[in-house]
C-alpha positions in Angstrom: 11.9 18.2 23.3 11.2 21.8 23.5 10.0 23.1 19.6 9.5 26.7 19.2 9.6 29.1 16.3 11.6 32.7 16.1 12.0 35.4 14.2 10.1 38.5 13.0 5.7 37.9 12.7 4.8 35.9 9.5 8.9 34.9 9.0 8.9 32.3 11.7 11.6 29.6 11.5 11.8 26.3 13.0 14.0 25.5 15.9 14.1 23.7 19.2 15.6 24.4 22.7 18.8 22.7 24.1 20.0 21.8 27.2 21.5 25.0 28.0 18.2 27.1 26.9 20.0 27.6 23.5 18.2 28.0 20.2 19.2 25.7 17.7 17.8 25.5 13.9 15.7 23.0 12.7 15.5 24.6 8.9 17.5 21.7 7.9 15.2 19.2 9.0 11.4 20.8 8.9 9.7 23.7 7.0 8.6 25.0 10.2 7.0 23.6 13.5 3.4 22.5 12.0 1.1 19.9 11.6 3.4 17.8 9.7 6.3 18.6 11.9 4.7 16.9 14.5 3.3 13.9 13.6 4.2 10.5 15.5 6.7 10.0 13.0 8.6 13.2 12.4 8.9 13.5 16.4 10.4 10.1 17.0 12.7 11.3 13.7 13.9 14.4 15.6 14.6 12.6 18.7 17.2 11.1 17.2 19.0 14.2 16.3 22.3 15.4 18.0 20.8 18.9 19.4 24.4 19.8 19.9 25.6 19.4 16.3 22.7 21.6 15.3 23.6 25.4 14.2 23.0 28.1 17.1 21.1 30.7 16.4 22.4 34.3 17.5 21.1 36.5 19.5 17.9 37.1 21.3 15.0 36.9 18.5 11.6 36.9 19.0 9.9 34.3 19.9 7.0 33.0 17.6 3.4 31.1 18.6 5.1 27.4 18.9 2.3 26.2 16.2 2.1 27.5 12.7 -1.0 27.2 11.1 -3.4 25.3 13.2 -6.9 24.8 11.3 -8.7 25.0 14.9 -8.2 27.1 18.1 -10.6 25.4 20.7 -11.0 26.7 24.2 -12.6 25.0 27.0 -14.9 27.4 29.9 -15.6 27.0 33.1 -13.0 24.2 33.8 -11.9 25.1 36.8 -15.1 24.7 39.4 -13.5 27.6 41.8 -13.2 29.6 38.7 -16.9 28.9 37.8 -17.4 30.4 41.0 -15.7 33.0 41.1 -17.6 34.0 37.7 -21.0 33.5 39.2 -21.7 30.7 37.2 -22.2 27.1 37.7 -19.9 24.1 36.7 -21.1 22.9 33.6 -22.5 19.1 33.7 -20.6 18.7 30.0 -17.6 20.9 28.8 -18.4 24.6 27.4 -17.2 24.3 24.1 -16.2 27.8 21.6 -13.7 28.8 19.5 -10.6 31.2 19.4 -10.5 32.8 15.7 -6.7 31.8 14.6 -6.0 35.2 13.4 -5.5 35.4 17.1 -2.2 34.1 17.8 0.6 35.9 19.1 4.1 35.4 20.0 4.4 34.8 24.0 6.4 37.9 24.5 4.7 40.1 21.7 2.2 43.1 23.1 -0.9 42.5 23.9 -3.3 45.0 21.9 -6.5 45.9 24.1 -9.7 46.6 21.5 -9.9 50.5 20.7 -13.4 50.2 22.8 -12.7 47.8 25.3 -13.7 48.0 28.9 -13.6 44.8 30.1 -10.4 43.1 28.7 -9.2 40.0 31.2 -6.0 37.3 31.5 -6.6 33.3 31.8 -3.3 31.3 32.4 -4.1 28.4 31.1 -2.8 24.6 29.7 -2.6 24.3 26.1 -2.7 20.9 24.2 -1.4 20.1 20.9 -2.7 17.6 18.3 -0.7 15.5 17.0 -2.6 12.7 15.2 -5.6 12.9 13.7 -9.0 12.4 16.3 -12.3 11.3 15.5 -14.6 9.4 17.8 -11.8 8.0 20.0 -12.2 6.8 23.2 -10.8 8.7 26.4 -8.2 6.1 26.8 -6.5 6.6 23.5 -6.9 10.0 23.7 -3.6 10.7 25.0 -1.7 9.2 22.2 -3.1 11.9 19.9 -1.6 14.5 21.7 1.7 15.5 20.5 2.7 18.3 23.3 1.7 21.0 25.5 2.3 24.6 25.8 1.5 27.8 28.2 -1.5 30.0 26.6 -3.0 33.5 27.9 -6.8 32.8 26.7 -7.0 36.6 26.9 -10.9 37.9 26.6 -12.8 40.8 26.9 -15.5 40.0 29.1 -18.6 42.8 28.0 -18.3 41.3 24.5 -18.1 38.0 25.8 -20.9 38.0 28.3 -22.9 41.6 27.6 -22.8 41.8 24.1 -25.4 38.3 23.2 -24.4 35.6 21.2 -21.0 33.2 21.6 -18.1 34.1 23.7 -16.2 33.6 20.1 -16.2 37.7 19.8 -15.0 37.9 23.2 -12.1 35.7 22.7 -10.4 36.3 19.6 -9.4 39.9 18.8 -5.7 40.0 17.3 -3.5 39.2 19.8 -5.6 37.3 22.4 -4.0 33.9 21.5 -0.1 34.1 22.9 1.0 30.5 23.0 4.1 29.5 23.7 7.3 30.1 23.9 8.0 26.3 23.5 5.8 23.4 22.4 6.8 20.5 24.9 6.6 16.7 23.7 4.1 15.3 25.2 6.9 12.2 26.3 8.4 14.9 28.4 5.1 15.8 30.7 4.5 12.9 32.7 1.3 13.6 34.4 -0.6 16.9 32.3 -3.1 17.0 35.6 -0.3 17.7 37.7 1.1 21.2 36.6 1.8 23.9 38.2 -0.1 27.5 36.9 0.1 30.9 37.6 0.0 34.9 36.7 1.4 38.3 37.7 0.1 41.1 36.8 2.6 44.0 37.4 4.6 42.2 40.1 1.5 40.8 42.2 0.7 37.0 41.7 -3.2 36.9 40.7 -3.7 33.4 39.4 -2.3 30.6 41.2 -3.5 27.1 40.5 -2.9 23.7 39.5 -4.4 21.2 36.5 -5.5 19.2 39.2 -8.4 20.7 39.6 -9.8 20.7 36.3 -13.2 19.4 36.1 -12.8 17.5 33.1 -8.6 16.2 32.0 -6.9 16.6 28.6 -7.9 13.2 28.2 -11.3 13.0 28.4 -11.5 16.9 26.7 -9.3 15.6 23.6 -12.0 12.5 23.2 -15.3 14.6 24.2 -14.3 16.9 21.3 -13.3 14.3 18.7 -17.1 13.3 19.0 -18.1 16.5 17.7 -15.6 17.1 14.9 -12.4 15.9 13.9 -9.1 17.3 15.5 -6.1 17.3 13.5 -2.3 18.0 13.8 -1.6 21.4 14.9 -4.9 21.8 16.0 -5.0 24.0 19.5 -7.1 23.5 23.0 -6.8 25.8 25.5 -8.1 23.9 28.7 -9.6 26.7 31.2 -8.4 28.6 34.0 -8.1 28.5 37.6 -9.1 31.4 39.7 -8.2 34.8 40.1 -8.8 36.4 36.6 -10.2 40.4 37.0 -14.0 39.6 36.3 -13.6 38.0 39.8 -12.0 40.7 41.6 -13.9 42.8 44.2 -13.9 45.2 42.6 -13.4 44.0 39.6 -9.7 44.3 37.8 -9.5 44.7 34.2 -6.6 45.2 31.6 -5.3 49.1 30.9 -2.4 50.0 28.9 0.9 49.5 30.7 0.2 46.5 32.3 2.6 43.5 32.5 1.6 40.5 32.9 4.1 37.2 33.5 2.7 34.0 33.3 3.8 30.3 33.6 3.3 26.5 34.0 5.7 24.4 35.3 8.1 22.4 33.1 6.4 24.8 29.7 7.7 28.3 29.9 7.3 31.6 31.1 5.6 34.5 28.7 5.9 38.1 29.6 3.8 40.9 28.0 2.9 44.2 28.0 -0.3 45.8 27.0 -1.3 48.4 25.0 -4.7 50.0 23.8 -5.4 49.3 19.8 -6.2 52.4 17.3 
C-alpha cells in the first residue's frame, strides 16, 4: 500500500494511492496517517479494504509529509563510505547518530526555504524508514518487523552551520522545511529487499546523486536495532538513512543551493519529489 496525506499545511487528510495513481480517502477509516494508523494491526485492517470502493479525491492537491506527528526525526551520517569520502571524512566504526527538529517536515513538493543567511545549504537523497511498532533493545533480526514502511526524504542541510558553526549537526539539519518526506509512505510488505533500491537527484535537469542502498555501511536492520539500544523508537517515529555521493559539499568547486533551483529526487518503487527553492526573509 501506498499511504499519503493531502491537502493544504496543518489540514492534512488521510488517503492512500490506487492502482491507477489515484487518490482515494481514508477519513472513513483513520484520523490521519500516524502512529496509530500504522500499527501491525490497523495495516493488516486496511489491507483488506476494496481501494476501488473508496471515494476519489478531486483534483491535484497538495501533497502532505506521509507521517503526521512523529515524536522523533533521526538521521543517520556518513552511511555511505564513498560519501564519507567525498566529505573528507572517515567511515565511522559505529553509526553517527543526530536529530532532525520535527518542525522540519515538509510536503515532498512544497518549496524549499534556504535560511535568510545561508551560504552553504546542500541536498541528500536519501531512504527513509518508518516505525511501526514500538523498539527497545531488540535484536537486529527482529528489527525488521518493527518497521512499518519506507519513504523518499531530502535530508536537506546547511553545511557552515553543520560543520563551521561548533556543536551538533542538529542546527545544520533542521531549519523549517529541510525535512520533505514523502509523497507516499510504502508498506514495508511491498519493498522486498530495502538494501536493494535504487536512489538519485537532479538538480535543474543534471543528475548529481546516483546511488543505490547497497552500499550502505550499516542496513535498516541493524540501524533500527543499534538505535533501539539507545532509546526507544516508536510508531511514526522517522530515520533518514544517509546518502550516497554527489551532494554540493563534494563538488569541485563546491555546489551549493541558490534560489531558483529545482531539484527532483527519487527511489525506486517510493516516489518522486520535486522542489523549488527559495531564499527565507
Amino acid at each position: 500500500m501506498k499511504l499519503l496525506r493531502y491537502g493544504p499545511k496543518g489540514k492534512e487528510k488521510p488517503g492512500i494511492l490506487d492502482k491507477n495513481g489515484k487518490i482515494r480517502s481514508l477519513a472513513r477509516l483513520v484520523k490521519d496517517i500516524d502512529g496509530d494508523a500504522i500499527s501491525p494491526a490497523n495495516i493488516a485492517k486496511l489491507k483488506k479494504v476494496n481501494i476501488d470502493k473508496l471515494p476519489l479525491v478531486p483534483g491535484k492537491p497538495r501533497i502532505g509529509a506521509c507521517i503526521a506527528n512523529p515524536q522523533k526525526f533521526i538521521a543517520i551520517g556518513l552511511n555511505y563510505s564513498d560519501h564519507a569520502a567525498e566529505s573528507g571524512m572517515q567511515v565511522p566504526p559505529e553509526p553517527v547518530v543526530f536529530t532532525k527538529q520535527v518542525s522540519c517536515l515538509s510536503g515532498p513538493n512544497d518549496t524549499v526555504m534556504i535560511p535568510p543567511n545561508s551560504k552553504k545549504s546542500d541536498w541528500e537523497v536519501e531512504l527513509g524508514v518508518i516505525i511501526g511498532r514500538k523498539a527497545k533493545n531488540i535484536k537486529e533480526k527482529d528489527a525488521l518487523k518493527h518497521v512499518a514502511g519506507y519513504c523518499t526524504i531530502n535530508d536537506l542541510s546547511e553545511r557552515e552551520f553543520q560543520a563551521e558553526r561548533s556543536g551538533q549537526w542538529t542546527k545544520g539539519k533542521s531549519y523549517d522545511t529541510f525535512g520533505p518526506v514523502g509523497p507516499w509512505l510504502v508498506t514495508a510488505d511491498e519493498v522486498k529487499d530495502p538494501q536493494n533500491l535504487h536512489l538519485w537527484l537532479e538538480l535543474n535537469g543534471k543528475r548529481v546523486q546516483d546511488g543505490s542502498t547497497k552500499t550502505m555501511v550499516y542496513g535498516v536492520a541493524f540501524i533500527v536495532a543499534y538505535l533501539s539500544q539507545f532509546f526507544t523508537l516508536l510508531p511514526g517515529d522517522i530515520i533518514t538513512t544517509g546518502t550516497p555521493p554527489g551532494v554540493g559539499m563534494g563538488m569541485k568547486p563546491q555546489r551549493f543551493l541558490q534560489p531558483g533551483d529545482k531539484m527532483v529526487i527519487g527511489i525506486d518503487g517510493l516516489g518522486v519529489q520535486k522542489q523549488v527553492v527559495k531564499r527565507d526573509k
